[in-house]
C-alpha positions, -999 to +999 in steps of 0.1 A: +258-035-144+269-070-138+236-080-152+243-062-184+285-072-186+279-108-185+250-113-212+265-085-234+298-108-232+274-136-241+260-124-271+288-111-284+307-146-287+277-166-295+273-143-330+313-143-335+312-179-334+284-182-356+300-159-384+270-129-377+279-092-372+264-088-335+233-068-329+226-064-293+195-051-277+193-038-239+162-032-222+158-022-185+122-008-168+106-015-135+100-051-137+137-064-156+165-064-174+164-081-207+194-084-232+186-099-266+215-110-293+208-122-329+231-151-322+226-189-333+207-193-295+223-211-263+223-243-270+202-268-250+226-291-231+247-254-220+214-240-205+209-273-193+247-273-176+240-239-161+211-254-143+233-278-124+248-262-091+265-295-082+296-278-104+306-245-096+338-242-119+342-247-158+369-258-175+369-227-196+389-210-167+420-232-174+419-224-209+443-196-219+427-173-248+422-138-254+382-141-249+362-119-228+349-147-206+377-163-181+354-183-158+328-199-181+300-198-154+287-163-159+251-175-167+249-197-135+259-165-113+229-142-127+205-172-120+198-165-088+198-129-087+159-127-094+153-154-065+173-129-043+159-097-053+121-109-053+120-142-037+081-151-046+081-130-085+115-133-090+125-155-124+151-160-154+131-159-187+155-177-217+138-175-247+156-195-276+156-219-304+116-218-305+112-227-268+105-202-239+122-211-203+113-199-173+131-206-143+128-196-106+155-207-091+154-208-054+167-227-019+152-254-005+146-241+036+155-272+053+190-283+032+198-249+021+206-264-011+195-248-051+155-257-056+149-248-095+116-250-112+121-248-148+091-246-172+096-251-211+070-239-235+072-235-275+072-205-290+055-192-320+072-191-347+085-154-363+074-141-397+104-120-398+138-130-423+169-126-405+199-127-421+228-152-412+261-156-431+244-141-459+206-161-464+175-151-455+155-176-439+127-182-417+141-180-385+129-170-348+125-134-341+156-136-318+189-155-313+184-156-274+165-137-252+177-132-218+156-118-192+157-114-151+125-108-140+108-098-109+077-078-098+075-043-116+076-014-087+070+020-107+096+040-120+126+020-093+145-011-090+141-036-063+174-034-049+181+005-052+144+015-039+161+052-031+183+054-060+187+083-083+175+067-118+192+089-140+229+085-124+220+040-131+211+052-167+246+077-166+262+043-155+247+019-176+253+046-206+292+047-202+291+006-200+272+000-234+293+032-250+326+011-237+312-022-254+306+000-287+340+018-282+357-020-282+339-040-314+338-022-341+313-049-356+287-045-328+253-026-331+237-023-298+207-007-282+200+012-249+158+014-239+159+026-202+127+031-192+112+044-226+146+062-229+165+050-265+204+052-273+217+029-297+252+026-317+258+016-348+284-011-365+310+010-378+331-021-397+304-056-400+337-074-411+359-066-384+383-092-373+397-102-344+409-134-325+378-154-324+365-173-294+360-206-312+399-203-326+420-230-313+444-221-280+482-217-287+513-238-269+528-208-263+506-196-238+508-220-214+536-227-188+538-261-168+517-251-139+488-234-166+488-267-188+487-290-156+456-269-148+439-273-180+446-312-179+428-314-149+403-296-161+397-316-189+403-348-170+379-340-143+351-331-168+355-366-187+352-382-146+324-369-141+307-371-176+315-405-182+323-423-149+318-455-155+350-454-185+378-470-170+413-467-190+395-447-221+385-414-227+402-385-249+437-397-267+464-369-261+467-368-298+432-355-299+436-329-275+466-317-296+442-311-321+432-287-302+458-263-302+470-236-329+493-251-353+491-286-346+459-293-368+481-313-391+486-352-380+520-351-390+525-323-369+508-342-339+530-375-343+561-353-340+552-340-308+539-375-293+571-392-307+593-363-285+573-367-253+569-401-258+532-405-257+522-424-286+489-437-284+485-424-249+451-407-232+450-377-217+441-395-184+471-414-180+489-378-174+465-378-142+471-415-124+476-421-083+455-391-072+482-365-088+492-349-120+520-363-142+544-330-142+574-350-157+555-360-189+533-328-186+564-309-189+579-329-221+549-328-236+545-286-232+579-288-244+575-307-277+542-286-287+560-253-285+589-270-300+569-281-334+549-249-333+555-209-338+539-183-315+513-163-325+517-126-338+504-101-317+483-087-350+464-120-348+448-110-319+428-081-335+430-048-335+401-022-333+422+004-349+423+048-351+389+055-371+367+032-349+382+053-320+379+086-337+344+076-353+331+069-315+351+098-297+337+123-321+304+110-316+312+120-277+318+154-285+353+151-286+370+177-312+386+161-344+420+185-341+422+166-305+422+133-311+449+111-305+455+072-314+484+051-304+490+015-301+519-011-289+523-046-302+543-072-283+569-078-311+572-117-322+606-116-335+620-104-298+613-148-293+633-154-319+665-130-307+695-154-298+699-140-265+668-148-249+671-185-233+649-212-238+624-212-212+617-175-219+607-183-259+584-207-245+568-182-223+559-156-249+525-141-246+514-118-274+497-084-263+480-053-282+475-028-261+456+006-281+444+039-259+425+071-278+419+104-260+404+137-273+391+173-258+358+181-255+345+215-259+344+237-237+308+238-233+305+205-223+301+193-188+333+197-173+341+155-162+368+134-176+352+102-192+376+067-188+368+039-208+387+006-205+384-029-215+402-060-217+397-088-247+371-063-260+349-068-230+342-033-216+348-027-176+324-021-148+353+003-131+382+012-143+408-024-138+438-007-148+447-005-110+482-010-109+514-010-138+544-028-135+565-023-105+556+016-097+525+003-088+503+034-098+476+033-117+458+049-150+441+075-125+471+085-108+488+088-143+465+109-156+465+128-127+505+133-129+495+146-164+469+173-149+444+155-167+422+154-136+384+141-130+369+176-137+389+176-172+362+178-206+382+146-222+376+111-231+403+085-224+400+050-239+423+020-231+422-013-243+443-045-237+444-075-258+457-106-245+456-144-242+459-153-201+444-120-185+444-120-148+426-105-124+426-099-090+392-111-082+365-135-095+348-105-101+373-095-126+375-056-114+413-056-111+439-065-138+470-078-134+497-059-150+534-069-142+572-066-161+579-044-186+555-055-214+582-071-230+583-106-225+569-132-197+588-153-176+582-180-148+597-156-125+572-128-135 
């Protein structure tokens, strides 16, 4: 399942950011798990970042957007899966850009650090035409082509030996239906074993808040820029050691940021935080972070700049819903669509102070639910995502300050687990939180309003 998530997620912001409607193909039999996106390809130097254990965080976790990745290091986690599920078969198989990768990657026995062996071989070129942004052109058969790879044992997997095969194919069913439930744009394919279920793109121009867009002020407070700062501050150290006094001018990492794409715009900010000419790694002297100037600086961006509509985030809208509900089963006369926007203009209300405008986070939060008939197994179906990344388990743990739970809420509406009805919720937002690195909890506080410090 984790497997799955993480290169679905993958593939689906590679194509976004290259402009093509995604098509995703899953394929899962005795010997691996292969996902394969008609994306641009990973580029080099990232597979070549992934292979280097030395860093264990990216700077992508600092960075506040509402993308479906939040730790930027999901490819370096699956590496070593194969390694620990077959230790003398066990491989990664990247295939991408014309070259085929394989990599075992191992630990050495007497340090107990990573030992990776990673082969590169070219690949044949494809007589097939894709299609990207509109012209056909020789191309390789596949964007990139991910695969974890160990020994094939009939008919089981290497970890679940005694495992009932159709309940992981029940399982890994509801995951890809979520994935097709939340992007509208997104063909995808299921082969599980020889097994076939595929989906098909209901809108190829849908729109949504892409993850190549540019970050907004707005969703940042002091402690979440001083994090990004580092971030970026400790990357340059260690990419470039040997610069003393140089590196990345603020102005440039204002460039950055939604709205201030204009340098006029810019030299407003640096003349109000007084950092004219100043690099980003003067904010980070003496072993500590700068919070005085950190805080001016946050200050002057939102200051020059507006916050961003909740709209602009993307919605996925009632006959995407209804198109994949009804394809469920669910009856047309049941359906229902609702959605809530975090409302803009709230920021602008007199009333509110300062340091609350600043705070604002925009949110869309949409839910569909219908009624199966009768005749249909007799089990309530949940699907739930966040930043149109479907979940492993439900994450919707908690609300506000009861505490309880989408479960325990549809339980209260005797909408129980033996129930024939689907139940879809999905949350938009820049600066999710989870619980856990393992994202399988979201964090859900206030009112929905607006964000404070305090909350």
């Amino acid at each position: 399942m984790v497997i799955c998530k993480e290169l679905i997620d993958n593939g689906l912001d590679a194509c976004e950011e290259a402009g093509v409607a995604p098509i995703i193909e899953v394929v899962c039999d005795s010997g691996g798990i292969s996902v394969a996106d008609n994306g641009p390809g990973i580029p080099e130097a990232t597979l070549a970042g992934q292979l280097d254990f030395t860093i264990r965080v990216s700077s992508r976790e600092a960075y506040a957007a509402p993308t479906r990745g939040a730790q930027g290091n999901a490819l370096k986690t699956l590496l070593p899966m194969p390694y620990v599920l077959d230790p003398q078969h066990g491989r990664v198989i990247v295939e991408t850009g014309g070259w085929r990768h394989s990599i075992a990657c191992g630990a050495d026995p007497i340090s107990q650090r990573p030992a990776i062996q990673h082969d590169k071989t070219k690949l044949p070129k494809s007589k097939k035409l894709q299609i990207c942004k509109g012209r056909k052109k020789l191309a390789f058969s596949r964007g990139t082509f991910f695969q974890l790879q160990w020994k094939p044992v009939k008919d089981q997997w290497p970890f679940e030996p005694d495992a009932n095969l159709e309940f992981c194919f029940d399982r890994l069913r509801h995951l890809i239906t979520g994935f097709a439930l939340f992007n509208p744009h997104l063909s995808i394919s299921l082969d599980w074993f020889g097994q076939r279920k595929s989906w098909t793109d209901t809108d190829t121009k849908w729109k949504k808040w892409l993850p190549s867009d540019p970050t907004s002020p707005h969703w940042y407070g002091q402690a979440n820029l001083e994090r990004l700062i580092g971030a970026y501050v400790t990357l340059e150290r260690e990419q470039r050691p040997e610069v003393n006094g140089d590196g990345k001018l603020i102005n440039d990492f204002l460039a950055e940021f939604d709205g201030l794409a204009g340098s006029a715009k810019r030299s407003k900010v640096l003349n109000d935080a007084g950092l004219k000419r100043a690099r980003l790694s003067e904010l980070a002297a003496d072993g500590k972070l700068d919070t005085d100037r950190i805080s001016s600086l946050l200050a002057a961006m939102q200051r020059h700049t507006r916050p961003v509509k909740s709209q602009r985030l993307g919605l996925i809208g009632e006959d995407h819903f209804k198109t994949r509900l009804l394809e469920m089963g669910v009856k047309s006369e049941s359906f229902r669509y609702e959605k809530k926007l975090a409302m803009p203009e709230k920021v602008k209300n007199e009333e509110i102070e300062e340091d609350e405008k600043a705070s604002f986070l925009p949110w869309a939060v949409e839910s569909a639910f219908g009624w199966c008939a009768e005749s249909e197994q007799d089990e309530r179906k949940i699907f739930t995502g966040a930043n149109w990344s479907a979940a492993i388990k439900n994450p919707f743990r908690s609300f506000g300050s009861t505490g309880q739970g989408l479960e325990a809420e549809l339980a209260d509406l005797k909408a129980g687990a033996y129930e024939p009805i689907v139940v879809s919720l999905h949350l938009a937002q820049p600066r999710i939180r989870y619980t856990d690195r393992g994202k399988s909890a979201l964090v859900v506080e206030g009112d929905g309003e607006r964000e404070t410090e305090e909350d």
